[in-house]
C-alpha positions in Angstrom: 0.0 0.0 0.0 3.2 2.4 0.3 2.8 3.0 -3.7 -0.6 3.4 -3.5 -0.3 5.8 -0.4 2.7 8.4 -2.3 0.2 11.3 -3.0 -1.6 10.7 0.9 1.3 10.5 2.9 2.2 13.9 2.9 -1.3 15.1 3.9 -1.6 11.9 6.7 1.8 13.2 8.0 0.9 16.7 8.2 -2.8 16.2 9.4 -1.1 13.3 11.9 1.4 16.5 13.3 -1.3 18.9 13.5 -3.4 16.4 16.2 -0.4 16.3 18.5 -0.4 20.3 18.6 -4.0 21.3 19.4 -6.1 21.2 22.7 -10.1 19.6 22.6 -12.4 19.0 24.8 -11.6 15.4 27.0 -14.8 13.5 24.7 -13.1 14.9 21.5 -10.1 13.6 22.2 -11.8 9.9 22.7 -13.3 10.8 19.3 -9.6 11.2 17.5 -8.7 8.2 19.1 -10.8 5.7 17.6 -10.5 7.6 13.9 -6.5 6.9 14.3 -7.5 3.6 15.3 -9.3 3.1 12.3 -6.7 4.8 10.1 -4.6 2.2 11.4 -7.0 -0.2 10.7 -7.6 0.7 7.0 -3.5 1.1 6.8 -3.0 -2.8 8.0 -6.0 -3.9 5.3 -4.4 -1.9 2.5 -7.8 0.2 1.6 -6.7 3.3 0.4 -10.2 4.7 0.0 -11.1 3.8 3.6 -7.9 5.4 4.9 -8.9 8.8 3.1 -12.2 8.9 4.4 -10.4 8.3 8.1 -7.6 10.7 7.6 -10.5 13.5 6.2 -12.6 12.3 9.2 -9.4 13.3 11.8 -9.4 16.5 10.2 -12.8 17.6 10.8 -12.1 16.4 14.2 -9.0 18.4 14.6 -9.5 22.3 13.7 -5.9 23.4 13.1 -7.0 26.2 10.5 -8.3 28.2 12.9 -6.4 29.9 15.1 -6.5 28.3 18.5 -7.8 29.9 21.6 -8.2 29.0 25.2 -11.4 27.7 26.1 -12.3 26.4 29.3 -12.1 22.8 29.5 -10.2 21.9 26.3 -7.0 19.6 27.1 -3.8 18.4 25.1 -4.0 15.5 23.5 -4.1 12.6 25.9 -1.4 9.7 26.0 -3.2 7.4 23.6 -3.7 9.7 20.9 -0.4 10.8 20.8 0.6 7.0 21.1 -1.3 6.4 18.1 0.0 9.1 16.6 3.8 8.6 16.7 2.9 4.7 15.5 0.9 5.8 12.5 4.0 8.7 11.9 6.2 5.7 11.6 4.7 3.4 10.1 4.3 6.4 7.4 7.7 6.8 7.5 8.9 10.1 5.6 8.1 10.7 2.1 11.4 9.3 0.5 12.0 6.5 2.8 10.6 3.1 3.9 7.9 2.8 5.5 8.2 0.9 9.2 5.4 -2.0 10.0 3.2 -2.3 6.7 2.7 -5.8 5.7 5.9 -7.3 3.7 8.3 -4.7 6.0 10.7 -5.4 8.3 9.3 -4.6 11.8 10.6 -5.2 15.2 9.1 -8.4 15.8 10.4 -9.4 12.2 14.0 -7.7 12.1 15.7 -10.7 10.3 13.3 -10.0 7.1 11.1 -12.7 7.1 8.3 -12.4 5.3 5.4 -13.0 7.5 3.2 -14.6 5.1 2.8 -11.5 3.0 4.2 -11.0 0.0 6.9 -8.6 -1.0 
């Protein structure tokens, strides 16, 4: 899906940056956590269109255009979303390079470059 994913990945890793750097209200931040879930779901299953819809979905949920301002309430992100975050940053990996965890990559659990049962 790395291919597939070239003209995305600099819009995921932009949108994925801009979550760590705002402040929601606590139920929001539940909200972002199960869309990067699901962006990491869609990622793992290779289904570009469904990781689109996610990574549109996160921003909605996340209004970096606007410029923020302190309302009562709102937190930072919480430990899992940034989690989720760094893993889906990662697993991205920057434009030029490999990307870290996809199916067929070498991964922690897989540093000797087996194959997994996926194909390469």
């Amino acid at each position: 899906m790395r291919n597939e994913l070239n003209g995305d990945r600099a819009e995921a890793l932009e949108i994925l940056a801009d979550v760590t750097r705002v402040d929601l209200a606590p139920g929001r931040w539940h909200e972002v956590e199960a869309a990067l879930a699901a962006l990491a779901e869609a990622l793992d299953r290779g289904d570009r269109a469904a990781f689109r819809r996610e990574l549109h979905h996160i921003e909605d949920l996340v209004p970096v255009e606007r410029t923020p301002r302190a309302l009562t309430g709102t937190t930072g992100p919480t430990e899992p979303v940034l989690e989720r975050t760094a893993v889906l940053v990662e697993r991205l990996g920057p434009p030029d390079g490999p990307a870290r965890g996809t199916a067929g990559h070498n991964t922690p659990a897989n540093e000797a470059g087996e194959s997994c049962g996926h194909e390469r």
